[in-house]
C-alpha distance (Angstrom), angle and dihedral (degrees) to the residues before:
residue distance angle dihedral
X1 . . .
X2 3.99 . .
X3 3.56 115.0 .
X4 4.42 113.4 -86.2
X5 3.65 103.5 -83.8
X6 3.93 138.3 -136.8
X7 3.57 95.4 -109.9
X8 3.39 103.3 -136.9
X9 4.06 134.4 121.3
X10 3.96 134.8 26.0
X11 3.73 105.2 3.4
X12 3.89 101.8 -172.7
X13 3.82 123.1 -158.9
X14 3.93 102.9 -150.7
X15 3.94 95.0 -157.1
X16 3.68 117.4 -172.9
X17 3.70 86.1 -140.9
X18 4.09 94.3 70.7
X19 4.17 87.4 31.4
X20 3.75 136.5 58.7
X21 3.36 114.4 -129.2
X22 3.78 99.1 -113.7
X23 3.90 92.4 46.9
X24 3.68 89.0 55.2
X25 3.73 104.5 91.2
X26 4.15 93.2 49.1
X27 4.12 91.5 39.8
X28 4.29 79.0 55.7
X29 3.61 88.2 46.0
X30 3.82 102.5 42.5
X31 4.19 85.7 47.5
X32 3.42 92.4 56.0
X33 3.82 104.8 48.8
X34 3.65 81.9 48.5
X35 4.00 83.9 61.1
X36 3.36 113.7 -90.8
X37 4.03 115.0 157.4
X38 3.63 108.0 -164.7
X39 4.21 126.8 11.2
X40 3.64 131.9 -151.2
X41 3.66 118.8 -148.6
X42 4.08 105.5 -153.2
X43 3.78 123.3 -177.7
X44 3.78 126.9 167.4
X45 3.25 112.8 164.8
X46 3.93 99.5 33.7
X47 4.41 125.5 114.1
X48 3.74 113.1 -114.3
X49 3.55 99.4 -104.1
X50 4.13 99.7 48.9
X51 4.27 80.4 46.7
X52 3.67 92.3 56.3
X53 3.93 93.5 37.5
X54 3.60 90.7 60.6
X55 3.42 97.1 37.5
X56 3.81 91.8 57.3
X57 3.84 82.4 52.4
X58 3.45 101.7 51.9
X59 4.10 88.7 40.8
X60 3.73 83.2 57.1
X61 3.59 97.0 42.9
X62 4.01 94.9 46.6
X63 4.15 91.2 48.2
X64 3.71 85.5 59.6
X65 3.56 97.9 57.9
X66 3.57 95.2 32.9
X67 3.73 98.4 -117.9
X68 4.13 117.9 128.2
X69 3.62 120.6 -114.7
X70 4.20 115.1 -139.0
X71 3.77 114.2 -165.3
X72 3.78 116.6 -139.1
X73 4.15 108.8 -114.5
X74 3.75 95.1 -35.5
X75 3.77 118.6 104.9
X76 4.03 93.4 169.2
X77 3.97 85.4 54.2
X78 3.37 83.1 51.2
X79 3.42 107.3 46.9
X80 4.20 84.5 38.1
X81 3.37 91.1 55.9
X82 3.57 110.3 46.8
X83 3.90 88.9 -118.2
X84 3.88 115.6 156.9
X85 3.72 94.0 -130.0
X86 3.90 158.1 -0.4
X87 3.71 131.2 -122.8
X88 4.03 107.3 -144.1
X89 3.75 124.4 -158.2
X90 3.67 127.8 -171.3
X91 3.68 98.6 -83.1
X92 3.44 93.9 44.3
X93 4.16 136.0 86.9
X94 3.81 120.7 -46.1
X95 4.12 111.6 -103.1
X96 3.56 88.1 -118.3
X97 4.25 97.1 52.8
X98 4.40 83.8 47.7
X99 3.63 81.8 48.4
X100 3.69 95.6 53.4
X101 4.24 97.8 40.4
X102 3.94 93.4 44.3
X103 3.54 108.0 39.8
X104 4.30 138.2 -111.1
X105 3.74 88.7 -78.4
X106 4.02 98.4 53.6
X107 3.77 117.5 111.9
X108 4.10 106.1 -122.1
X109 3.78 119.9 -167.9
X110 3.33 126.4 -174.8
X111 4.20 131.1 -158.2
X112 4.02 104.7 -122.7
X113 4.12 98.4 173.3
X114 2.96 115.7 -163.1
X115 3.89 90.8 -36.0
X116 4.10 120.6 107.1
X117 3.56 102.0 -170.0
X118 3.59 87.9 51.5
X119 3.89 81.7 60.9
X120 4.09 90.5 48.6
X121 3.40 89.4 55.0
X122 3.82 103.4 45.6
X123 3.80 88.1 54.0
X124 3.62 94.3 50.8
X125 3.34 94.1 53.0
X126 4.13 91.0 53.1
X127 3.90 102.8 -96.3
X128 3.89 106.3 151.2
X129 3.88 98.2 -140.3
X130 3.54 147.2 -2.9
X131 3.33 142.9 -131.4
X132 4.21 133.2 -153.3
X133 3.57 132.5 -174.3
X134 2.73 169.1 -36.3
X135 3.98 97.4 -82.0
X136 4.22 89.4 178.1
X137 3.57 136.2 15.3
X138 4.27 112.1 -71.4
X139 3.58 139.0 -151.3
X140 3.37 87.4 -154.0
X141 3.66 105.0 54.2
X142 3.89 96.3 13.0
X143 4.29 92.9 172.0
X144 3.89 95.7 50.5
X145 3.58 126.8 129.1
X146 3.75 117.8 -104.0
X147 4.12 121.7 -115.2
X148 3.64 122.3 -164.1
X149 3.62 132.4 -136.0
X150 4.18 81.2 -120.5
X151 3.79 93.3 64.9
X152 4.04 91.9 49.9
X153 3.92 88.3 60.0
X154 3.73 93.5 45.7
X155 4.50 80.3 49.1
X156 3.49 88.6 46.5
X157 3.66 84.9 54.7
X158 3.82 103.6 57.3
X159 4.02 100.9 24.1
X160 3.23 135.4 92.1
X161 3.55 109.6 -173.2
X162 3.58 128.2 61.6
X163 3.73 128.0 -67.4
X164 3.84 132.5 -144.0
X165 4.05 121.2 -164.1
X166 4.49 113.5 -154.6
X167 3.47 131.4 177.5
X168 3.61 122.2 77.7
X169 3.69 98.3 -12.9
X170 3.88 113.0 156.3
X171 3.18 133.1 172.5
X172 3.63 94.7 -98.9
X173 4.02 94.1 56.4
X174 3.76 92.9 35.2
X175 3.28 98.2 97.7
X176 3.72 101.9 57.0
X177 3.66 93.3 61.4
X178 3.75 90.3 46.1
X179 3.51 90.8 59.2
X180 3.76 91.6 47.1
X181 3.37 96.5 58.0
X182 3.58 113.8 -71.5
X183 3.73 118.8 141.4
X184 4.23 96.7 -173.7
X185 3.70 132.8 20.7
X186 3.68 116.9 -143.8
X187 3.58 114.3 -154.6
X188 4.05 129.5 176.4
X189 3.52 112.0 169.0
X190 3.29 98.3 29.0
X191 3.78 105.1 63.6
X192 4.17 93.7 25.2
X193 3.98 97.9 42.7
X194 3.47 92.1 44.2
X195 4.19 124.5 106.2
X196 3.73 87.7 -127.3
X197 3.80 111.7 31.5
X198 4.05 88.9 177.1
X199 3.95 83.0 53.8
X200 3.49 103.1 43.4
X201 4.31 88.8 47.7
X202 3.63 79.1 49.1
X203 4.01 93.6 63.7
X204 3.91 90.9 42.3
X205 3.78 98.0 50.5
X206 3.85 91.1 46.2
X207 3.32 94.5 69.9
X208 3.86 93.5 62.9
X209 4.04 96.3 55.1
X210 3.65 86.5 -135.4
């Protein structure tokens, strides 16, 4: 596994439901030479053994450049995989159980909403970062509860570890939730549905002056 990140910058959701499956490994790779610091590999609809195929890609891929993989809800994919992480949502396994499967050096994110004691609890019980939203209406999640730029300075407030604002964030709204507190932007569609995915990571990671 790549060392545990500072989880700040581009986080891009590569979502098989902007990407074919045989362009994912180049959209990963064109997103992060265009500066994305951590990726999310998110597949739905997908059999087990084409989910862990491409997960064992993108694990690959990501070690070479250095960047951490996260695997969306599932922490056997993860563990399977070799994938430095898991991204937990409500309905999915307890910090503590992805704790135990993966390992002390795993990153472990969990989905807050729009919900900040939610967010105190997932960092007392030992998740590395969390995650609010949406900030703006999403393809991706269309029926999700909105967040506000408020509640990420009242987050910014009371946690200690690093915060990541989803849902809708573009390039062109980015910075607002940056300023209010947000220490990654996640973004799905608009790195992997883009024309240029190196360009469109581009925009995103400019914003951070990393």
């Amino acid at each position: 596994m790549t060392p545990e990140p500072a989880i700040r910058g581009l986080y891009a959701i590569a979502d098989t439901e902007y990407l074919p499956r045989a362009r994912l490994p180049a959209a990963v790779e064109h997103a992060i030479q265009g500066g994305a610091r951590l990726i999310q590999y998110r597949d739905k609809n997908g059999d087990r053994a084409t989910r862990r195929g491409q997960a064992e890609e993108l694990a690959r891929l990501c070690r070479r450049h250095g960047v951490p993989l996260i695997v969306n809800d599932d922490v056997d994919l993860a563990a399977d995989s070799g994938a430095d992480g898991v991204h937990l949502g409500r309905d999915d396994a307890p910090v503590a159980g992805a704790r135990r499967r993966l390992g002390p050096r795993a990153v472990i994110g969990v989905s807050c909403y729009n919900e900040l004691e939610r967010a105190l609890a997932a960092e007392s019980q030992g998740a590395d970062y969390v995650a609010f939203g949406s900030f703006h209406p999403s393809r991706t999640k269309p029926r999700a509860v909105r967040a506000t730029p408020e509640l990420l300075r009242a987050a910014r407030k009371k946690l200690r570890l690093p915060i990541v604002a989803i849902g809708g964030v573009t390039p062109e709204n980015g910075a607002e939730l940056i300023a209010a507190g947000a220490d990654a932007l996640a973004a799905a569609e608009g790195v992997f549905n883009q024309p240029d995915v190196r360009a469109a990571a581009e925009r995103y990671a400019r914003l951070f002056n990393l």
